[in-house]
DRENVO-125867 format. One record per residue (C-alpha): x, y negated, z. Coordinates in Angstrom, 1 decimal. Layout:
+--------+--------+--------+
:     xx :     yy :     zz :
+--------+--------+--------+
:      X :      Y :      Z :
...
+--------+--------+--------+
END
This chain:
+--------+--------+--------+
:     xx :     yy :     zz :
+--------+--------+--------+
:   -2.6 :   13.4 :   -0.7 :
:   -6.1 :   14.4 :    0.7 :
:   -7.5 :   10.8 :    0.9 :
:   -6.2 :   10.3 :   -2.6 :
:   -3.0 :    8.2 :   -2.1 :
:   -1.5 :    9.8 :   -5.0 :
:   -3.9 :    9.5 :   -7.4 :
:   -4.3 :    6.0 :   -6.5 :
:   -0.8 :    5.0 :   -7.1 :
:   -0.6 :    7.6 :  -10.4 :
:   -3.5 :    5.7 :  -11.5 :
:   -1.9 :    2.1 :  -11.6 :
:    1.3 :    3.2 :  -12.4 :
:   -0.5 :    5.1 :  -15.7 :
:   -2.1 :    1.5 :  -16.3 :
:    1.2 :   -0.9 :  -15.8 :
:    3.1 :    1.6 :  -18.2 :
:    0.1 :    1.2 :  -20.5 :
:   -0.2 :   -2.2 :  -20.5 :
:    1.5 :   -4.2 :  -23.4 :
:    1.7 :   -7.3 :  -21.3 :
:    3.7 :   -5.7 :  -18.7 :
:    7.6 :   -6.7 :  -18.7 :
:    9.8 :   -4.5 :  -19.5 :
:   10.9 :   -3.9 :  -16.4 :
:    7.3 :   -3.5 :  -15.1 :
:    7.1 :   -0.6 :  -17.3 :
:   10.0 :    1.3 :  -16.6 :
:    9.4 :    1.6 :  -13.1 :
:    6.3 :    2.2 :  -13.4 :
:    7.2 :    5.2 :  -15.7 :
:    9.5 :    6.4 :  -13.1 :
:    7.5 :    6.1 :  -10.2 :
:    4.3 :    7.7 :  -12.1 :
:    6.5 :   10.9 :  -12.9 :
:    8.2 :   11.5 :   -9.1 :
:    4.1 :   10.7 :   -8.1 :
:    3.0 :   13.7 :  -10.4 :
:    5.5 :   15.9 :   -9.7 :
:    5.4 :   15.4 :   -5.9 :
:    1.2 :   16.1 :   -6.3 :
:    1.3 :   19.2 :   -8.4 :
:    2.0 :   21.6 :   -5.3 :
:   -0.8 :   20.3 :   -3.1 :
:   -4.3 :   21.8 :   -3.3 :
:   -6.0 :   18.9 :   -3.0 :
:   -4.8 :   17.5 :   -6.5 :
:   -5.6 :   19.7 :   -8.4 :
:   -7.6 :   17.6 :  -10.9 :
:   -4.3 :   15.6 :  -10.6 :
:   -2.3 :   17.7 :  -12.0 :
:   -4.8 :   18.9 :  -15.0 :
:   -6.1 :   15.5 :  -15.6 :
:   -3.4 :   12.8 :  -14.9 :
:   -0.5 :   14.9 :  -16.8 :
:   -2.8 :   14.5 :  -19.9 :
:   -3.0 :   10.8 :  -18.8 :
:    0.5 :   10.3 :  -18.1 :
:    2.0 :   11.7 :  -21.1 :
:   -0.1 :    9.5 :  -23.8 :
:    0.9 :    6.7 :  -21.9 :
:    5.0 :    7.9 :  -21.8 :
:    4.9 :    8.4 :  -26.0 :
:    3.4 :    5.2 :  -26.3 :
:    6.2 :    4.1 :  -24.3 :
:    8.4 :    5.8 :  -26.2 :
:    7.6 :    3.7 :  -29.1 :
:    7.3 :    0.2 :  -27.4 :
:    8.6 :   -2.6 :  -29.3 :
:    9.6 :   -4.2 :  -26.1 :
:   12.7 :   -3.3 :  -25.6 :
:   14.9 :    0.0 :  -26.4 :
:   15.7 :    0.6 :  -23.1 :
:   11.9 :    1.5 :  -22.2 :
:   12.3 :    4.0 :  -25.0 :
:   15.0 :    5.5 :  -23.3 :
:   13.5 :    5.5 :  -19.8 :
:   10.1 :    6.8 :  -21.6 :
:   12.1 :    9.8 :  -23.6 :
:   14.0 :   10.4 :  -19.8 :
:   11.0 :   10.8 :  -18.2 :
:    9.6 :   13.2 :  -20.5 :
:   12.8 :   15.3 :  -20.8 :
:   12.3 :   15.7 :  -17.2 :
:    9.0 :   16.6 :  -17.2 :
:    9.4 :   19.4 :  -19.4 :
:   12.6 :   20.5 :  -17.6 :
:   10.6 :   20.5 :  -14.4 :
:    7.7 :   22.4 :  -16.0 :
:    9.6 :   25.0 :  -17.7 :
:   11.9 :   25.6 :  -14.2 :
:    8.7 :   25.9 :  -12.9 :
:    7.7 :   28.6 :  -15.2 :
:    4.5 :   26.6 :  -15.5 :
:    2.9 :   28.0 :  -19.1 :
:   -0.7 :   25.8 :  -18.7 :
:    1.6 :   23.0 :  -18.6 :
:    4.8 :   23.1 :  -20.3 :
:    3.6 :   23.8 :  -23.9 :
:    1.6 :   20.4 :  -23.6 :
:    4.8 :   18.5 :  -22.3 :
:    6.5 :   20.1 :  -25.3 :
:    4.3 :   19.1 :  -27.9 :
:    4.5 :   15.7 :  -26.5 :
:    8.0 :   15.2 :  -26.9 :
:    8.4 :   16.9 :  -30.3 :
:    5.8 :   14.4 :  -31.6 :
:    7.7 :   11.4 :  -29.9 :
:   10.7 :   12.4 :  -31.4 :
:    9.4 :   12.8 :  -34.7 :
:    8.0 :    9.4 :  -34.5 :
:   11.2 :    7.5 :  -33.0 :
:   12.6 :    4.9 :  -35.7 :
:   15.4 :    3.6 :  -32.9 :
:   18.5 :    5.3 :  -34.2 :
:   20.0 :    5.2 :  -30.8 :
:   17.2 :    6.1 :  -28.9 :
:   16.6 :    9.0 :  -30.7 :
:   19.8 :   10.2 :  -30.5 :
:   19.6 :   10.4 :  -27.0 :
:   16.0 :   11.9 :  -27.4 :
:   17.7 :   14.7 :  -29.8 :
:   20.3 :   15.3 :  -27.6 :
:   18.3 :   15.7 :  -24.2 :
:   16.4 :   18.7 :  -26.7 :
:   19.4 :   20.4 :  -28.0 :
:   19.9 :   20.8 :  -24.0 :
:   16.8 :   22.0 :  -23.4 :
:   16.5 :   24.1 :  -26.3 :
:   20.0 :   26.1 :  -25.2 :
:   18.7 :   26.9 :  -21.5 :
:   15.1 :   28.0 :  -23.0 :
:   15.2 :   31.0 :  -25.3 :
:   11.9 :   31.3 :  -25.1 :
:   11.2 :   28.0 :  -26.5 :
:    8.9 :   27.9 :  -30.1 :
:   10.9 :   25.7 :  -32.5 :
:    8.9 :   26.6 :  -35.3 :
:    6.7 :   23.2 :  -34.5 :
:    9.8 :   21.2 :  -34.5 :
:   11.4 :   22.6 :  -37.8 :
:    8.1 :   22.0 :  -39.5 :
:    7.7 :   18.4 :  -38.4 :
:   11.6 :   17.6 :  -39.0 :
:   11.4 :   19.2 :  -42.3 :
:    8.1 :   17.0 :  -43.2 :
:    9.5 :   13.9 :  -41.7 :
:   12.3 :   15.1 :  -44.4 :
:    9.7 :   15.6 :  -47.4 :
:    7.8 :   12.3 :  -46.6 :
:   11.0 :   10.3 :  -46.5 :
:   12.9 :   11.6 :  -49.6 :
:   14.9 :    9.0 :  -50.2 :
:   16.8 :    8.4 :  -47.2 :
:   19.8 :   10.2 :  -46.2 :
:   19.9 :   13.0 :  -43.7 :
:   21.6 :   11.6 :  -40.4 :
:   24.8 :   13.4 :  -38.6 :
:   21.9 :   14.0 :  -35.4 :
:   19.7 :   15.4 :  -38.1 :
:   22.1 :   18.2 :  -38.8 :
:   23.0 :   18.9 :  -35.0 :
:   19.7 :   19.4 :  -34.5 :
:   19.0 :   21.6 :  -37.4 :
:   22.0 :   23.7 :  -36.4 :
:   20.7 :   23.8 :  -32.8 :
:   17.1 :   25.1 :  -34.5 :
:   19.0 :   27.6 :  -36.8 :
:   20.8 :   29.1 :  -33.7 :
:   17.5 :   29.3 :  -31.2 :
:   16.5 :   32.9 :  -30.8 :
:   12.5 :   31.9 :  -31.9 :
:   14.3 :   30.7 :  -35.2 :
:   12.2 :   32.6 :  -37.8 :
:   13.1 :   33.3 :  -41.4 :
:   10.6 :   31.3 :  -43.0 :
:   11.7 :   28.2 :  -40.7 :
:   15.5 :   29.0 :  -41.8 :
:   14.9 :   29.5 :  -45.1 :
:   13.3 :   26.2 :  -45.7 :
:   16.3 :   24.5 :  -43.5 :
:   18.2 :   25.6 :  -45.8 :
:   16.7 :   24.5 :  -48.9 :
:   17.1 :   20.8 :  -47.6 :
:   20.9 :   21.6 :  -46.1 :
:   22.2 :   23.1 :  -49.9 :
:   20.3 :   19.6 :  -51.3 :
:   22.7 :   18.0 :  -48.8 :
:   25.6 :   19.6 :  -49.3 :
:   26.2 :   19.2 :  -52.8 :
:   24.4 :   15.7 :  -53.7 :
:   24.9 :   13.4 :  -50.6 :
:   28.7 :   12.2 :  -50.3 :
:   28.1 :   10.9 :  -47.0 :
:   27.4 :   14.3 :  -45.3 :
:   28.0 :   16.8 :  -48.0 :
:   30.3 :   19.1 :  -45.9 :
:   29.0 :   18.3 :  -42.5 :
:   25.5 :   19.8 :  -43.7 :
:   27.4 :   22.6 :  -45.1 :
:   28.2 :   23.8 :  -41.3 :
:   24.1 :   24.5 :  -40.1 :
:   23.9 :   26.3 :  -44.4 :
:   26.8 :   28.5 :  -43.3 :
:   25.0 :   29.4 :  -39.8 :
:   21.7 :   30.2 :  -41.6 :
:   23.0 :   32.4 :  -44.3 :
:   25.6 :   34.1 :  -42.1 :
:   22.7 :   35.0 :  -39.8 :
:   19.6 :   35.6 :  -41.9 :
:   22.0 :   36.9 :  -45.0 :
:   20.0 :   40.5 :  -44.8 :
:   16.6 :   39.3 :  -44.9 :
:   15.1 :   39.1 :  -48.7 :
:   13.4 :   35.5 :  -48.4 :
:   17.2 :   34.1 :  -47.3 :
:   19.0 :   36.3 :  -50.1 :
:   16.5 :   35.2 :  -52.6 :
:   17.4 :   31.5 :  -51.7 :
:   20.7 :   32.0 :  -52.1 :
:   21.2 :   33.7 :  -55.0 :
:   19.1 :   31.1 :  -56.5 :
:   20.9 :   28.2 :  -55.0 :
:   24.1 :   30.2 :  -56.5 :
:   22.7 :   29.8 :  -60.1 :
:   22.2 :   26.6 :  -59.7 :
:   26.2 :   25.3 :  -58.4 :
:   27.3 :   27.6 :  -60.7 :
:   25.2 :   25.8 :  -63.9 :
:   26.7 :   22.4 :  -62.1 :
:   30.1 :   23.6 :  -62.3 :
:   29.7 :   23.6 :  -66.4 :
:   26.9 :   21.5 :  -66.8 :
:   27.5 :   18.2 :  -68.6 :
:   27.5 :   15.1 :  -66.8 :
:   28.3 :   16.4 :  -63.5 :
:   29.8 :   14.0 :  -61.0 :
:   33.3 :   15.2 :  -60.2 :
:   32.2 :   14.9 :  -56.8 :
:   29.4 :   17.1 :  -57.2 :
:   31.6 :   19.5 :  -58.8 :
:   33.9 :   19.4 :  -55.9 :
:   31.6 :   19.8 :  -53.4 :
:   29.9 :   22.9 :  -55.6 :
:   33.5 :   24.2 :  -55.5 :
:   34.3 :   23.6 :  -51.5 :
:   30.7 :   25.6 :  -50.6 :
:   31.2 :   28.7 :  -52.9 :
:   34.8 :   29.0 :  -51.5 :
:   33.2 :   28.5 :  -47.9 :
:   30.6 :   31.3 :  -48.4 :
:   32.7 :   33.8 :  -49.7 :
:   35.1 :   33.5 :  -46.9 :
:   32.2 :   34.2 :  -44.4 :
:   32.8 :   38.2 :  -42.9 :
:   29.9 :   39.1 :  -45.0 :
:   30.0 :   41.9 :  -48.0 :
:   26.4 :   40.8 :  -49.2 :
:   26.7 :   36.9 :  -49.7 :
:   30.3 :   37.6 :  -51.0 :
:   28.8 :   40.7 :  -53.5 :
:   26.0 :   38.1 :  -54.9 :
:   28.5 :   35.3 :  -55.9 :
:   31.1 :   37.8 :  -57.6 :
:   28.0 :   39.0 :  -59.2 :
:   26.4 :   36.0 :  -60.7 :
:   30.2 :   34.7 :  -61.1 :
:   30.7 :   37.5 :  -63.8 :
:   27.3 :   37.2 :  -65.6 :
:   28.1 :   33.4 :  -66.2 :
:   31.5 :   33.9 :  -67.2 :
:   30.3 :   36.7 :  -69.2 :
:   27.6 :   34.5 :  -71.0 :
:   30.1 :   31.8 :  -71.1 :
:   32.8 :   33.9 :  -73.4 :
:   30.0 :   34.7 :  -75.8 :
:   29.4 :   31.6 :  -77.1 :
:   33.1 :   29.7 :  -76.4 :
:   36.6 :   31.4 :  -77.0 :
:   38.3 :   30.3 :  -73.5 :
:   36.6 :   30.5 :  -70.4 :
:   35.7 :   27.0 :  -68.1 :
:   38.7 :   26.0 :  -66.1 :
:   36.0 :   25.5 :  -63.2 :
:   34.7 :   29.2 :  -63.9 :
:   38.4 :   30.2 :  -63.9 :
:   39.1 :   28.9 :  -60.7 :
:   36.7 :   30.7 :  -59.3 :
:   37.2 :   34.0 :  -61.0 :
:   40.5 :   34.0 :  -59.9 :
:   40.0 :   34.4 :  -56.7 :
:   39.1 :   38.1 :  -57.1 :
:   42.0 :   39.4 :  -59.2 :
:   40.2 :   42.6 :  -59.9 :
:   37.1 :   40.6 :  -61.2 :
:   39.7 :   38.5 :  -63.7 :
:   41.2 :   42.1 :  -65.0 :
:   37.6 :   43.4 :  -65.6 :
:   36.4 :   40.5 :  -67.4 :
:   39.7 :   40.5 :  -69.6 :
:   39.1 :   44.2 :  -70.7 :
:   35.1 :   43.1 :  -71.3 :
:   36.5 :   40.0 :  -73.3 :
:   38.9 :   42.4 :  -75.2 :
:   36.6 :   45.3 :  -75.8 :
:   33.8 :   42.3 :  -77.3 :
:   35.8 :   40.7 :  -79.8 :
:   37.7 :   44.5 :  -80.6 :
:   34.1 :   45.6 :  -81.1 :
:   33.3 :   42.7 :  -83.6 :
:   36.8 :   43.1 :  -85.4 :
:   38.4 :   40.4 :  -84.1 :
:   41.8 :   41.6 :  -83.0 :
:   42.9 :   38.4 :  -82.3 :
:   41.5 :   38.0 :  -79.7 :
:   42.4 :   41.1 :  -77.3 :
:   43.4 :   39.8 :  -73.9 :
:   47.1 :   40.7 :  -72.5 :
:   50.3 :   39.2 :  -72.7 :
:   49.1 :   36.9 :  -75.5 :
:   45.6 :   37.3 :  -75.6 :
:   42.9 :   34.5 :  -75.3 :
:   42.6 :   34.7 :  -71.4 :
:   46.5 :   34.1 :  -70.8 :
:   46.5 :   31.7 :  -73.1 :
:   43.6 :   29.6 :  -71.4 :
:   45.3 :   28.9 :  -68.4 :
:   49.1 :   28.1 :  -70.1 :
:   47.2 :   25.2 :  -71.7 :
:   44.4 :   24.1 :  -74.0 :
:   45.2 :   21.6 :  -76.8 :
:   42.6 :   20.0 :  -79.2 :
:   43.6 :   20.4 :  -82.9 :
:   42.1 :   18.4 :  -85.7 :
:   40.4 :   20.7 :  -88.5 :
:   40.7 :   20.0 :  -92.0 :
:   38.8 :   22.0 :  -95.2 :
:   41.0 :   25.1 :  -96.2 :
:   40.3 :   27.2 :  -99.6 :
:   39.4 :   30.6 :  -98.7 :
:   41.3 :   33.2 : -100.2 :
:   39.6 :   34.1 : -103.1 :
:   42.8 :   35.7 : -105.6 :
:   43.2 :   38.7 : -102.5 :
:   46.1 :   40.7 : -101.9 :
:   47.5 :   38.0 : -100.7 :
:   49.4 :   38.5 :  -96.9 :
:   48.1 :   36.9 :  -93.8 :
:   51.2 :   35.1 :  -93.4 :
:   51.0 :   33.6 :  -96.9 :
:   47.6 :   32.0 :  -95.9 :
:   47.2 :   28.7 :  -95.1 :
:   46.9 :   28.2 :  -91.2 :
:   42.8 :   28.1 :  -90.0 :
:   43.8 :   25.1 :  -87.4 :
:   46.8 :   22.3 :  -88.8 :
:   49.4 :   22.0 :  -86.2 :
:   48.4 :   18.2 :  -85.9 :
:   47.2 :   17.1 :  -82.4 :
:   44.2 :   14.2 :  -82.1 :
:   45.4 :   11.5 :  -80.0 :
:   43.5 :   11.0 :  -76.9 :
:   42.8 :    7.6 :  -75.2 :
:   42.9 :    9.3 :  -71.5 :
:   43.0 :   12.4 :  -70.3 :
:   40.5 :   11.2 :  -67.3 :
:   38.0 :    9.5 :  -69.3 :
:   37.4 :   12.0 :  -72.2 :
:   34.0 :   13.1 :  -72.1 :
:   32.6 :   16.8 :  -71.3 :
:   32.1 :   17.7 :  -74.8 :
:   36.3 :   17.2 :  -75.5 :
:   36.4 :   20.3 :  -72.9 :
:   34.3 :   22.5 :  -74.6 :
:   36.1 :   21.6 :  -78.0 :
:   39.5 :   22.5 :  -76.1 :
:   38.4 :   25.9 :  -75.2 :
:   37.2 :   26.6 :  -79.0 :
:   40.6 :   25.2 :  -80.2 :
:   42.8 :   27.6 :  -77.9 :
:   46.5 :   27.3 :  -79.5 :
:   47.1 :   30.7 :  -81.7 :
:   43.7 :   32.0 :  -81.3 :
:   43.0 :   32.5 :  -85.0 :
:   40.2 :   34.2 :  -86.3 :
:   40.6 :   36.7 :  -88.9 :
:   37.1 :   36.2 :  -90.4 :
:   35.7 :   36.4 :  -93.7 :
:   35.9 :   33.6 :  -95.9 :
:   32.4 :   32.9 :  -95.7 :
:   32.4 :   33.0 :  -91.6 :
:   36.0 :   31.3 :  -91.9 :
:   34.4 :   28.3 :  -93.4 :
:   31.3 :   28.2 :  -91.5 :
:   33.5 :   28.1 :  -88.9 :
:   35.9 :   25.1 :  -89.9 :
:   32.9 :   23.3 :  -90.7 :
:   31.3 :   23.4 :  -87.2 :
:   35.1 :   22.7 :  -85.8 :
:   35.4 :   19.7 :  -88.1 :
:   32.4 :   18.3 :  -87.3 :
:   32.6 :   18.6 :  -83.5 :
:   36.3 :   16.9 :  -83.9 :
:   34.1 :   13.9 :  -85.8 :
:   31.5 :   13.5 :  -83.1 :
:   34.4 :   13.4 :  -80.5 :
:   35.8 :   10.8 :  -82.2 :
:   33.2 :    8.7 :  -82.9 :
:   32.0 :    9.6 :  -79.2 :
:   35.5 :    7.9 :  -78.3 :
:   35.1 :    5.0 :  -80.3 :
:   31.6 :    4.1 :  -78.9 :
:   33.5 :    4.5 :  -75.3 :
:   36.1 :    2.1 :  -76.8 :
:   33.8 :   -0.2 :  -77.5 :
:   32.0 :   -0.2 :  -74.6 :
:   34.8 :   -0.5 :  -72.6 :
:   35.7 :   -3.6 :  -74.9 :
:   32.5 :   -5.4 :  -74.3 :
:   32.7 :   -4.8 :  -70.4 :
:   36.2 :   -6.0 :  -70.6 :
:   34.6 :   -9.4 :  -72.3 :
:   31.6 :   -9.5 :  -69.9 :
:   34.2 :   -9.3 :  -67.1 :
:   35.9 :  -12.5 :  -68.8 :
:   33.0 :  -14.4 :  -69.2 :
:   31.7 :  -13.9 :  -65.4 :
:   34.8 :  -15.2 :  -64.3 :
:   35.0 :  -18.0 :  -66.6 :
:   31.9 :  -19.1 :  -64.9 :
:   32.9 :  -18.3 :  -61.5 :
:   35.5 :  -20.5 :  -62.4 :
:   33.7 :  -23.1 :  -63.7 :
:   31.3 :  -23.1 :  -60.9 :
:   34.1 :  -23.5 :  -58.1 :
:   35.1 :  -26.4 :  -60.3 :
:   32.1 :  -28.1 :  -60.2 :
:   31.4 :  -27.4 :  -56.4 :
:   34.7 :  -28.7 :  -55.8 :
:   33.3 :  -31.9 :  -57.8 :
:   30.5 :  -32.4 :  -56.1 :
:   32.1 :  -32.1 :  -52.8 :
:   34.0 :  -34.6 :  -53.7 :
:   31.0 :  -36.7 :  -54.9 :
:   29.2 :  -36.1 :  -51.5 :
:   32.6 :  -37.0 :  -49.9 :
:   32.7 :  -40.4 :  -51.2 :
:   28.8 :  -41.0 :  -51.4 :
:   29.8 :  -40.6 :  -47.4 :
:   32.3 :  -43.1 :  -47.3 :
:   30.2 :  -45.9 :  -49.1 :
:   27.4 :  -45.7 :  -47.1 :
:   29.5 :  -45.8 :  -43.9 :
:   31.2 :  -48.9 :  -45.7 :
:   27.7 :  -50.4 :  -46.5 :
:   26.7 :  -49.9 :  -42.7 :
:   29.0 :  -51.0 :  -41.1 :
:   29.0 :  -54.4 :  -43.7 :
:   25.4 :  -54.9 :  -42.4 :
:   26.5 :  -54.6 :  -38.7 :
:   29.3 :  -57.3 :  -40.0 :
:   26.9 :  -59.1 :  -41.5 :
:   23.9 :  -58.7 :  -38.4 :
:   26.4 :  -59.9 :  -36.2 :
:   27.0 :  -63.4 :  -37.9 :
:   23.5 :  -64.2 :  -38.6 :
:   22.8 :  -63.8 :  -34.7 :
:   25.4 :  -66.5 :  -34.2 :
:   24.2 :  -68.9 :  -36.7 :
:   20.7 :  -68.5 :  -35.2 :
:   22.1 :  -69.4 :  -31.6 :
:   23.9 :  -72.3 :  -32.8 :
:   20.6 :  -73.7 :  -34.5 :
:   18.7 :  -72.9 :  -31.5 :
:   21.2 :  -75.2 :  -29.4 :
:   21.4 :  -77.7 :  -31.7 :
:   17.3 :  -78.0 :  -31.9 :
:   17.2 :  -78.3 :  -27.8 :
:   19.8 :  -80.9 :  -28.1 :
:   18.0 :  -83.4 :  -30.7 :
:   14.9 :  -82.5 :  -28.9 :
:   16.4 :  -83.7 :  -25.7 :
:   17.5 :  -87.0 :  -27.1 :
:   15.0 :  -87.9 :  -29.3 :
:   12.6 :  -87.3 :  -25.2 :
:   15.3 :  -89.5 :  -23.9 :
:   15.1 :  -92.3 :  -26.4 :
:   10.9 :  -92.2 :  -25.7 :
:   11.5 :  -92.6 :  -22.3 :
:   13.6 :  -95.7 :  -22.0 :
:   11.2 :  -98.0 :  -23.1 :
:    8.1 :  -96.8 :  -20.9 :
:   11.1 :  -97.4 :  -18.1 :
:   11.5 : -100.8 :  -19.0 :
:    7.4 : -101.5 :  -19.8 :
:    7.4 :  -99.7 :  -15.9 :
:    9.4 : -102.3 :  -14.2 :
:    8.3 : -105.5 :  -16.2 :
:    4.9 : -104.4 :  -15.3 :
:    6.4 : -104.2 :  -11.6 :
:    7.8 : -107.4 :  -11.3 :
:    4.8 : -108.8 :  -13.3 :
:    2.5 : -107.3 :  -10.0 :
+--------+--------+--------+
END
């Protein structure tokens, strides 16, 4: 260590796990090796400038490891090494040095696209975050929660909510941090399918913990108004409405008088603003009403007392009131134009009904739209006003013509449904027609196949007889040849020898 063995070795081991043309392998050890090197230097005096300068060093080069596009498992050995470090650091009670280590992994981790490297990086924090109290995870929720803002449209991960949970729970957690956590986790819960309820688990830590501070009760009573507009709001996935439904019935089962007190509040105030404009309350608002019996009883005598006020009596809650009637059933009656009573002194049972006992057919129960609801709960079975003529009509008017919207709201749907059902039948006409003809032109190829395997092998046929008629001529040309040779030679023989004996 005093002749500067150390540094040496730190030094090329910082430049191998730099280097991008260093294998894979060649990196990973050398991330290894340059963290045992630092760690085993930091207690001796004479590297000093080691340990201040090298760890800055050696951490830029582990996060850019941490993002090498190598290979995964030099992510994994970069994210090790750095979990390591700041275990070591933090064991070590070492505050010059820890918070940098820190910042280095948060920053990593924020920047890891590998889903299951950084897993494992969010797991080796949750670890380190639960044996640290002192720990401040206010940098890591405001760099998760604008990693969360920049990337709005993609889902929040299962990690993602174990580690807010493990933020929510840390001791440094502050309200600020935990309120905006829970902004995104209520988003979650109600709007994303995938994770709706498992987001609902870290929402249910931060309320249950932070439910007496003013910034968190604010939020919620605010995020209250809003499930509770869903829960009559047209449009409304059922899904939606399911999920409003599943965290209302979650929060008020928490051991907590406040969160509990703020729902039964705002509960009543809608229901309340509900009955004054619609004679039955929503079956959504009255399955959450009747959860608290006494809350139900009060809003009955406020419902009663309203419409006794206004000279209604027909509509005083109790055995047969408006209320009880709601929940034995709601059934849509059509409206048709009834004189008023104009001769008087005539009885009210001598009057012509306000609503004809003659139900509107419905197509389905499941498909009919929001407004049919609404409509249901103005057209409560024996809940006859006792108006005056000119408020009677009024009234029948704006009865009849909600009944003609519906219906020409169900013949547009009937329609629509119609022209889908044709579109459907057309699409697979062409599919049908298109497997026809790719059966056809398989068949095409098929035989286009055949032929030229027929016409190849006729030319090899044909190749193969030509060569033989060639050899043949060949042989017969050296044969002539060789007798018309012959023929020349005889003669010079026989001038040879006459020329012979002639000598």
């Amino acid at each position: 260590a005093e002749q500067g063995v150390l540094g040496h070795f730190l030094a090329r081991c910082v430049q191998r796990l730099g280097d991008e043309r260093s294998t894979a392998g060649t990196q990973q050890a050398a991330a290894l090796l340059a963290v045992d090197l630092w760690l085993a230097g930091v207690g001796h005096r004479s590297t000093v400038a080691l340990a201040t300068e090298g760890l800055g060093d050696l951490l830029a080069a582990l996060k850019k490891a941490s993002q090498s596009r190598q290979s995964p498992t030099s992510q994994l050995v970069a994210f090790s090494c750095l979990s390591r470090l700041l275990g070591t650091l933090c064991g070590r009670c070492d505050a010059e040095r820890a918070p940098a280590a820190y910042r280095t992994f948060v920053y990593a981790l924020v920047e890891a696209d590998n889903g299951l490297v950084r897993s494992f990086a969010v797991r080796n924090l949750m670890d380190f975050l639960r044996e640290n109290e002192g720990v401040p995870v206010g940098i890591l929720a405001e760099l998760m929660l604008k990693k969360v803002q920049i990337a709005s449209g993609e889902p929040l991960s299962l990690i993602d909510l174990e580690l807010f949970s493990a933020i929510a729970k840390h001791p440094r957690c502050t309200v600020d941090h935990a309120a905006k956590i829970a902004q995104v986790l209520a988003r979650a819960s109600i709007e994303d399918d995938g994770i709706g309820r498992a987001a609902t688990v870290p929402l249910l830590n931060i309320l249950r913990r932070f439910s007496e501070d003013e910034e968190v009760a604010v939020f919620f009573e605010r995020f209250t108004q809003i499930m509770l507009t869903k829960l009559i709001q047209r449009g409304v996935p059922k899904n939606q409405v399911s999920h409003v439904q599943e965290v209302l019935v979650k929060v008020v089962s928490l051991p907590d008088a406040s969160l509990q007190g703020t729902v039964r509040r705002l509960l009543r105030d809608v229901c309340k603003a509900y009955l004054s404009s619609y004679e039955a309350l929503h079956p959504n608002l009255q399955s959450l009403i009747e959860l608290w019996p006494s809350e139900e009883a009060e809003l009955q005598a406020w419902v009663a007392e309203q419409f006794a006020a206004r000279g209604h009596p027909g509509h005083a809650t109790g055995s047969d009131g408006g209320m009880n009637d709601a929940r034995d059933g709601l059934e849509l009656r059509s409206v048709t134009d009834s004189k008023p009573n104009t001769a008087g002194g005539v009885a009210a049972s001598e009057r012509p009904p306000l609503v004809p006992q003659v139900q509107l057919p419905l197509a389905s129960a499941s498909l009919r739209p929001a407004e049919l609801e609404q409509a249901e709960a103005v057209a409560v079975e024996g809940q006859a006003v006792a108006t005056t003529p000119s408020a009677r009509e009024r009234r029948m008017l704006q009865l009849a013509q909600e009944t003609e919207n519906l219906r020409e709201e169900l013949d547009r749907a009937r329609e629509d449904h119609q022209k889908a059902l044709e579109e459907a039948g057309k699409l697979r006409s062409d599919i049908d027609e298109a497997r026809d003809l790719q059966k056809q032109v398989q068949t095409e190829v098929e035989q286009l196949k055949a032929r030229r395997d027929e016409v190849l092998a006729r030319r090899a046929s044909l190749g193969g007889v030509g060569a033989g008629v060639a050899v043949a001529g060949n042989a017969a040309g050296d044969l002539g040849a060789n007798a018309a040779g012959g023929r020349a030679a005889a003669p010079g023989g026989r001038g040879r020898g006459a020329l012979g004996r002639r000598g």
